[in-house]
N, C-alpha and C positions, 0 to 999 in steps of 0.2 A: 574744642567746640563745646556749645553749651549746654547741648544736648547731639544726642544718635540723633545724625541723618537718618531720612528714610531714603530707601533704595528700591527702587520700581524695579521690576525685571522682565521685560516684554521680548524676550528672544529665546524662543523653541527651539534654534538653532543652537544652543548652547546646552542644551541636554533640559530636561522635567526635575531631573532630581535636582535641587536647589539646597541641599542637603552641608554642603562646602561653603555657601553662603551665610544658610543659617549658624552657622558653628561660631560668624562674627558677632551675634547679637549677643551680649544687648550693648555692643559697641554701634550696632547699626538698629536702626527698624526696616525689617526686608518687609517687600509686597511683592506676594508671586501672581505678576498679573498674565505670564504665558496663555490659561485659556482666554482670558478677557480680550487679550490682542489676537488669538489665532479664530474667535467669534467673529469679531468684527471683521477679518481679513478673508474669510466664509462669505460673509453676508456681500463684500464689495463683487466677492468673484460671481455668485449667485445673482448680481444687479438684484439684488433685493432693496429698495429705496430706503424704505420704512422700517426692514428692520438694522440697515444699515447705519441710520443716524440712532436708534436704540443702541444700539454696539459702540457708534461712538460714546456717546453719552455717557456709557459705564467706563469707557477708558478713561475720558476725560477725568473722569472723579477717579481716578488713580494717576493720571501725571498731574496733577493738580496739588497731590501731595508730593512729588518725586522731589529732593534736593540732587538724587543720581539715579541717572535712567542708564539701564542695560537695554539696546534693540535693536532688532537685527530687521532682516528684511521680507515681508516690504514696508521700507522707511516710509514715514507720516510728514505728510505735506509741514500738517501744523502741529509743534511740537511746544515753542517755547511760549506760543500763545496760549496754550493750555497748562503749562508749566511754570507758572512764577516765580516759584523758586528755586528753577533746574538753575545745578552750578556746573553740571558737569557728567555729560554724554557719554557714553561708551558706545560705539558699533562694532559689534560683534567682524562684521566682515572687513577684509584686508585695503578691498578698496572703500573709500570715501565721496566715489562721483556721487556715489545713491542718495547723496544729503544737499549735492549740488539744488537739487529743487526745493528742500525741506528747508523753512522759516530757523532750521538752528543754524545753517551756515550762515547766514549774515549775523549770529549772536554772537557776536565778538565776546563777551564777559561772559557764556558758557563756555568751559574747556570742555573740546573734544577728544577723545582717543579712540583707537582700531585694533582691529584682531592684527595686523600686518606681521606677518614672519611667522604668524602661528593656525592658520586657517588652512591646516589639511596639506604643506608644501611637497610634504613625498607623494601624496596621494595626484597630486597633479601634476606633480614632474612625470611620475610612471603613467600617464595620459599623456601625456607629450610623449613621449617614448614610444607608446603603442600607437599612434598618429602614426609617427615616421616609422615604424615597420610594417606598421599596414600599406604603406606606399612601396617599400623597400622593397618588400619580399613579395610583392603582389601577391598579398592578402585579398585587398580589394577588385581585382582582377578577377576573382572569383566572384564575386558578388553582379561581376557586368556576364557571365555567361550563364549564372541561374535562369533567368527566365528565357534562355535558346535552347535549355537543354541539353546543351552539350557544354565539351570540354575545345576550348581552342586556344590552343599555347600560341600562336601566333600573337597573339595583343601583350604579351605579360613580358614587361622587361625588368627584372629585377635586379638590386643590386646591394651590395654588400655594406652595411653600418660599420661593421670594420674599417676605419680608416677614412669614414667620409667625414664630412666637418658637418658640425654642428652649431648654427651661430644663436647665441639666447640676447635675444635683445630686453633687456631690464634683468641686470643681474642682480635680484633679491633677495628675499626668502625662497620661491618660488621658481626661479629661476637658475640660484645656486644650488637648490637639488637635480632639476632639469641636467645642469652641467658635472655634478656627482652621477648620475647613471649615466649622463652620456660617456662620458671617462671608463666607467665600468665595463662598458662595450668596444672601444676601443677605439673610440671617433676621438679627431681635433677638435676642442670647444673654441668658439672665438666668444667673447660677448661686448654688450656694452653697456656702460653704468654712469648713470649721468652724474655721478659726483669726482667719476675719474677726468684729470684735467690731460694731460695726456698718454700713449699706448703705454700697456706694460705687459712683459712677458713671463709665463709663467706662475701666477699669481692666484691667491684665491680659488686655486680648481680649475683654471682656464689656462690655454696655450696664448690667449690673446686675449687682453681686456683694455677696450678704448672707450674714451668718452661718448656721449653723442652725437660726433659730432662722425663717427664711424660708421655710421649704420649705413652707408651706402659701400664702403668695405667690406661690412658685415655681409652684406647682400649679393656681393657680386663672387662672395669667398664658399659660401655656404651651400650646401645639398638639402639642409633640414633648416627650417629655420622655427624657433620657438618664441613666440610671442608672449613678455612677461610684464611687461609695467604697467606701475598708474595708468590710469586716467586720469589726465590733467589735462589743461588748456594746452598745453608745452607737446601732448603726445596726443591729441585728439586728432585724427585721418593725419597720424606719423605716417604709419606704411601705406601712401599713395601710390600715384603712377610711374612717378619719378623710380620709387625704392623698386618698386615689381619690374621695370623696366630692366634693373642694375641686379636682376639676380640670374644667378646659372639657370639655363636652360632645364626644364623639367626641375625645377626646383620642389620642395613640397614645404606649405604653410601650415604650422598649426598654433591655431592662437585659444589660450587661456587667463588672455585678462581680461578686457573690456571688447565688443563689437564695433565701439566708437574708434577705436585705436586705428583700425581698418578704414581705408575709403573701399567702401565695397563695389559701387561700381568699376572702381579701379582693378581691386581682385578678380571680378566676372571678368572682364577683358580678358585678362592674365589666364585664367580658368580657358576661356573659348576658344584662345588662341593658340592652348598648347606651351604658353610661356611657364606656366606653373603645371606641374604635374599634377599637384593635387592639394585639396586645403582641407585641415580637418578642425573646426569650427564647435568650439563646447557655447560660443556666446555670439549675440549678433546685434547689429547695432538697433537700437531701439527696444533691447529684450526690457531694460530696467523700468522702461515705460509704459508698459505692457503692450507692446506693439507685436504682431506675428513676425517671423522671419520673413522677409520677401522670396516669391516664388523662386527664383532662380537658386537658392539652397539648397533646395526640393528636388531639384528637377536637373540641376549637372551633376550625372555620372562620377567627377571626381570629386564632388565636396561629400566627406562625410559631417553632418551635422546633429550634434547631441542637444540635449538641453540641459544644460550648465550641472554637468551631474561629477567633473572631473576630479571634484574634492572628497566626490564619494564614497563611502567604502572604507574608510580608515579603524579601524578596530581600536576598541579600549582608548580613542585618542579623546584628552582632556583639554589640551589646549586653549579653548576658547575659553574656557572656567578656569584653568590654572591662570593665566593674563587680567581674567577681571579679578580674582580672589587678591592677588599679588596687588593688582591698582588700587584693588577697596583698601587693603592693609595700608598703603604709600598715603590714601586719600584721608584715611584715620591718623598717620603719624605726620598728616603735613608735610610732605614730602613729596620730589618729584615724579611725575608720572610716567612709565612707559608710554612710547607708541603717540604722543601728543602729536595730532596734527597740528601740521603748519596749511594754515587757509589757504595762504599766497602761494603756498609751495601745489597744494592741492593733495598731500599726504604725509 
């Protein structure tokens, strides 16, 4: 190259100390624009008008220099408009819907890349894990005789992790930890992995791993089911009525990918009717749009609902900064990148 790229860095999500970046220069020019971007991301939530196009304004004159943008979420409508010379994107997080609206998916001649495989996956598997013991052991059971003030064993049917199966639909990053502590406990894992062309036994950490094409096996085998994959066109309302229909009685959902993945009316049924035991819900459809969760979240007994906090809590974990440092270094020697999205593929 004929000079240091400059390297923007708009993702707070990725830690303040930018300390592992600078160590590249003066192979790169870094711009630590984190408060510039988490200013401006103030001002939109505050509906402050006026000072919101101020805050753009000072962004813009930092991706206006970017040849590579670091950015996490929430992703920028307009990216490569203000970017003339962006060659090449990093998102910090695992999925890539969040760019579905933002001017850089259709920039074909910027490469993209993503956090995927490295965005907190133990941290979220052991939230899926507590999902389904909170059903298991009627945990939550409790929570429905707090406000009677008493105790009444009658409602609480509880039952054993030991030995029940556990189906991980998107066997990932994210998903193959889900299936390492399900194993540790002492369930069948089944899952499914849309690049497996047919079943295989034993494999990868699982007692069963089928293609896509399994998931209504998965569904009808299953007591836990944990929801892992993309967001894509290919998985957008995957788990409809059909799949909720084709699952065990008193089954329990718990999904940590996308809300979109969900047909949630579909699930409310399932929830009313007593078909699903229970759903424990970190994301909802329309969260990435800044839409509220719709009232019925709120207000059935068995959905417990977080706010996307399941990646939470990870200690000392570098991940996101180890993945971009590793990219920058590939990106200086011309060389291939981790993590490249595929557009078509949608991750």
């Amino acid at each position: 190259m004929a000079e240091p790229p400059t390297v923007v860095v708009c993702a707070p999500l990725m830690g303040r100390d930018l300390t592992p970046v600078r160590a590249l220069e003066p192979s790169i020019r870094l711009i630590d624009g984190n408060d510039v971007f988490d200013a401006f991301n103030q001002s939109l939530r505050q509906a402050d008008k006026e000072a919101t196009a101020a805050k753009r304004r000072d962004l813009d004159a930092l991706l206006a220099q970017a040849d590579v943008l670091c950015l996490s979420i929430p992703v920028l409508r307009e990216v490569v408009k203000q970017a003339p010379k962006l060659r090449w994107l990093h998102h910090t997080q695992a999925g890539v819907s969040n760019l579905w609206a933002s001017d850089v998916w259709a920039a074909e001649d910027v490469l993209l890349t993503s956090g995927r495989g490295h965005v907190r996956p133990t941290a979220m598997a052991e939230y899926a894990i507590a999902g389904a013991l909170e059903f298991a052991r009627g945990m939550h059971d409790a929570y429905l005789d707090k406000p009677n003030g008493r105790l009444d064993r009658s409602h609480y049917q509880p039952i054993r992790i030991e030995g029940a199966t556990m189906g991980v639909i998107g066997l990932g990053g994210i998903g193959s930890e889900v299936a390492r502590l399900s194993k540790a406990l002492g369930m069948r894992v089944i899952a499914t992995r849309r690049s497996v062309t047919e079943p295989r036994h034993n494999v990868d950490g699982v007692d069963l791993l089928m293609p896509s094409s399994g998931l209504m096996q998965l569904a009808a085998e299953s007591d836990f089911i944990a929801v892992c994959p993309q967001l894509t066109q290919e998985t957008l309302k995957l788990i409809d009525a059909q799949v909720f229909a084709a699952m065990k009685p008193a089954a329990v959902l718990v999904n940590v990918s996308r809300g979109e993945v969900i047909d949630e009316d579909a699930m409310i049924e399932a929830l009313r009717s007593g078909k699903l035991r229970g759903a424990v819900v970190d994301v909802y459809d329309g969260e990435m749009d800044g839409k509220l969760p719709r009232a019925e979240l709120f207000s059935l007994p068995n959905v417990v609902l977080t706010p996307h906090i399941s990646a939470a809590g990870a200690s000392s974990d570098t991940g996101f900064m180890d993945l971009f440092i590793e990219n920058v270094q590939r990106y200086l020697q011309g060389e291939e990148l981790l993590n490249v999205v595929d557009r078509a593929r949608g991750y």
